[in-house]
Each structure stands twice: as structure tokens, then as C-alpha cells.
N, C-alpha and C positions, 0 to 999 in steps of 0.2 A: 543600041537595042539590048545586048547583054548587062547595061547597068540598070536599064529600065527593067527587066525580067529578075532581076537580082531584089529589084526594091519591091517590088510585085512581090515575090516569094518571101520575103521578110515582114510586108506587110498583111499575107495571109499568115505566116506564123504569128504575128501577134495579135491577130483577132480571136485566137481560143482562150488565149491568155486571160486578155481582156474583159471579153466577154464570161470566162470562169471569176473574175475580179470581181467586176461589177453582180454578177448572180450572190457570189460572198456579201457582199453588200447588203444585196435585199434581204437575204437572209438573216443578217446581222440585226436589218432594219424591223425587221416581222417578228423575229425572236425580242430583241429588245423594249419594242413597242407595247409586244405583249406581256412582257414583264411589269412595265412601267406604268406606260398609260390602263392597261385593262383594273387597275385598284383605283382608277380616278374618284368613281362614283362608291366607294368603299366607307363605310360607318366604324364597327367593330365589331373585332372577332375575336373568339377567347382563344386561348394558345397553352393553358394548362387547366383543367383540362382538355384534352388532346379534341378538337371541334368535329360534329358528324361529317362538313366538308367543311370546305373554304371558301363558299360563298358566305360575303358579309351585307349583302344587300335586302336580307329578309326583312320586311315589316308589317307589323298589324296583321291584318289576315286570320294567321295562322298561329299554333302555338308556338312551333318553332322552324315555320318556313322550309325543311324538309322531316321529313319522319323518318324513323328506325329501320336500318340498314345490318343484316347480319354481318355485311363487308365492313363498317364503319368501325374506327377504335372504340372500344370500351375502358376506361379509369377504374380502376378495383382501390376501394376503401376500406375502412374498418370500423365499425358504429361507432361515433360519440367525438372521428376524427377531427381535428382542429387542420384546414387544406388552406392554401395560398390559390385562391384562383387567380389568375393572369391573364389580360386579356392586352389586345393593339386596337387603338384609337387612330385610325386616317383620318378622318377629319373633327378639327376641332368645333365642337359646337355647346354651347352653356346646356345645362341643365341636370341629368343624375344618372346614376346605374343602379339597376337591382338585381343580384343573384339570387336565384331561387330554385327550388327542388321537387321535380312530381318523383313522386313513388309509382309511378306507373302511369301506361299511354299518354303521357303529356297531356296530364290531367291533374286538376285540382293542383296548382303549383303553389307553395308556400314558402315565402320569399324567409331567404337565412341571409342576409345583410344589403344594406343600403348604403351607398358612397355618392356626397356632393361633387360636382365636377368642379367647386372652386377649388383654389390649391390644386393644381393641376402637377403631376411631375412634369419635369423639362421635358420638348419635344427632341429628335434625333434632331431637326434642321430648324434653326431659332427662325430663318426666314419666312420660315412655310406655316410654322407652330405646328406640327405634323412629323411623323405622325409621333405618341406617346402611348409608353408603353405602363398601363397600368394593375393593380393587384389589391387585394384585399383577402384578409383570415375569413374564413365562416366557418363555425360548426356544425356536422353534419348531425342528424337524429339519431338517437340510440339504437332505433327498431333498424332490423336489416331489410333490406330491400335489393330484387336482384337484377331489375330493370328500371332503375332510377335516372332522371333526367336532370342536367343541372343545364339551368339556362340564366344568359346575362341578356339582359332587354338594356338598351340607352333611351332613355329619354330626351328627345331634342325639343328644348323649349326654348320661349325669348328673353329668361333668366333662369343660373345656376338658383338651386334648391337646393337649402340644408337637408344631408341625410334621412330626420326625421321625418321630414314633409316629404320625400321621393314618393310616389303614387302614380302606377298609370292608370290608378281612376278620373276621369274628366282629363285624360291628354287630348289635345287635337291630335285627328287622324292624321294617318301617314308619320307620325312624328316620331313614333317607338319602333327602334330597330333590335331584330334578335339574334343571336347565336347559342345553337343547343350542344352539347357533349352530351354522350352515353357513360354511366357511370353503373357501380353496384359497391352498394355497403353491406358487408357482411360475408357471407359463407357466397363461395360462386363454385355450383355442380357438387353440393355437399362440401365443399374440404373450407377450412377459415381463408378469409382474404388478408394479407399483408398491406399495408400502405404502401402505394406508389405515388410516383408523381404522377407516373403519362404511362401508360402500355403501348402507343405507336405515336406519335405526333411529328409534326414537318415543323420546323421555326417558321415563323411568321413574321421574325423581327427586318422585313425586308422596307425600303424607302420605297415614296409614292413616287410614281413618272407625274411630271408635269406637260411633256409635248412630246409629239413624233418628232420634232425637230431634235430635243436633244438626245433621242436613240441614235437620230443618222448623224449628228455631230461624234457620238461615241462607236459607232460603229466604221466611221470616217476615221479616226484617231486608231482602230487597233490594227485594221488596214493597212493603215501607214506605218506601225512599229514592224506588223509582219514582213513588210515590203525593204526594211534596215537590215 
């Protein structure tokens, strides 16, 4: 009887344990799922300059899938600058990018450079061709502007297009995906703007999830080191 009560009380100590174990788990499971898998259905999204958010699922519709946010970063330029914009590609699909620039309410946008997606740079994981991290010079206009919108559209078609032919005029629907940044070239609140890269921006250069299964394979694995 007293061994039996012994194993009892031992086996209720280890049910909080366990139980605190396994809850680590799911959590592990939920936190990394939502790392991973939640950019499944992910296009592109710029990363310099700094994006209104980070949703990259915007298309057609809209001019640029959400609007101006006094919370959202802003990019301070200076007329005439020569910028690196930089963008992340999750999935790979043929066809072009175009940078372009409203001077105001995401309106009237006037495209300052076109990139074919042939010649693609190397992706992070050669198996996946996923995701790749791309960029291109444009030069901004002279005139200042103090609510400007710099937006990259992809065009997913069923062939890469040479830079000069990029047009989303005549795309099939659903096929142009976009990401807006808030920007301003020139004087911001009277005083001159200096060139920046990014005034707030999060990296982006993060790897796509492929499964819930390989969260709880990696969240099984840290488990186990904590438990050494």
C-alpha cells in the first residue's frame, strides 16, 4: 500500500510537469506556424523603402491595397535622388516589376523603372526557388513632394517580359500584386530632407514555412535540447 501511494504521489507530480511541457509545445507549434506558414500565400513586398505594412497579398482593386496611415513609416528623400529600392519575392512566378511614384493620394502614378523577372537573383533555398531578394536604382523627380507614394506592382504572367514591354495595361485580372511605402522628396515641415535609407523598417529577409508539420518537427527538436 505505501508503495502504491508513493507511485500515486509521484505520478501526480509529474502531471504538471507534463502537462506545462506539452502546453510549451503548442505554443511553440502556434508561434512558429504563424511565422512560417502565414507567408504561404505571400507575392512581394518592398523592404526599402520601409512598406505601409506587411501585408503582401494586395492585388488589382486598389491603388495600393491599404491607404495612408499617420502610424505608418515614412522614407525622407531629396529631389533628383538616385534610391536602391528593394523588395522580397515568396513566390516565384515569370513575368515583370514596376516602380512607380504618385505625388499625392495614390493617384496619377508615374512609373520610374521597369525590371524583367528573367535573370532572376539566386533564391535563399535553391529547392523552393524562394524566396529572392530583389532591387533596382530609380530616380526620383526634381519637384518636391511631401506626400509621395512609391509603389512596386509584380506582374504574374505566363511569360517573363523584357523591361520595356512591362505594362499593366491589358494584364489579366487578379495577376498584379502591390506594395505601397510612404515617402517625401524635399523640404518635410519647412526644414530640407537629407537622404535616408528607411526612417522605421522591420527586415523582411525572413524564409517561407512550407508545413505545420515542420513547426512541430522544430519545436519537438528545442524541447528536447531544453530538456539536456
Amino acid at each position: 500500500m505505501a508503495r502504491a501511494a508513493r507511485s500515486a504521489a509521484v505520478s501526480a507530480q509529474r502531471l504538471p510537469a507534463r502537462r506545462t511541457r506539452w502546453l510549451s509545445i503548442a505554443s511553440l507549434v502556434c508561434g512558429l506556424g504563424g511565422t512560417y506558414a502565414g507567408r504561404a500565400e505571400a507575392h512581394s513586398l518592398l523592404d526599402q523603402p520601409a512598406p505601409r505594412d506587411h501585408q503582401d497579398g494586395y492585388k488589382d482593386g486598389s491603388a495600393c491595397g491599404v491607404g495612408f496611415d499617420a502610424a505608418e513609416p515614412v522614407t525622407h528623400y531629396v529631389p533628383g535622388q538616385t534610391v536602391q529600392v528593394q523588395w522580397l519575392e515568396t513566390v516565384d512566378h515569370p513575368g515583370c516589376f514596376l516602380v512607380e511614384l504618385s505625388a499625392g493620394g495614390d493617384q496619377d502614378f508615374q512609373i520610374l523603372g521597369r525590371k524583367s523577372h528573367s535573370n532572376p537573383p539566386p533564391p535563399d533555398y535553391p529547392s523552393s526557388a524562394e524566396p529572392r531578394h530583389w532591387s533596382m536604382d530609380v530616380t526620383l523627380p526634381a519637384a518636391a513632394c511631401s506626400g509621395c507614394t512609391l509603389r512596386l506592382r509584380q506582374l504574374m504572367l505566363d511569360d517573363n517580359l523584357s523591361a520595356d514591354a512591362c505594362t499593366a495595361v491589358g494584364a489579366p485580372p487578379n495577376s498584379t500584386y502591390t506594395t505601397c511605402a510612404n515617402i517625401t522628396v524635399g523640404s518635410v515641415d519647412g526644414a530640407p530632407a537629407t537622404p535616408s535609407a528607411n526612417d522605421s523598417s522591420c527586415s523582411l529577409h525572413r524564409p517561407r514555412g512550407h508545413s505545420l508539420a515542420l513547426a512541430m518537427m522544430l519545436a519537438v527538436a528545442i524541447l528536447r535540447r531544453r530538456r539536456k
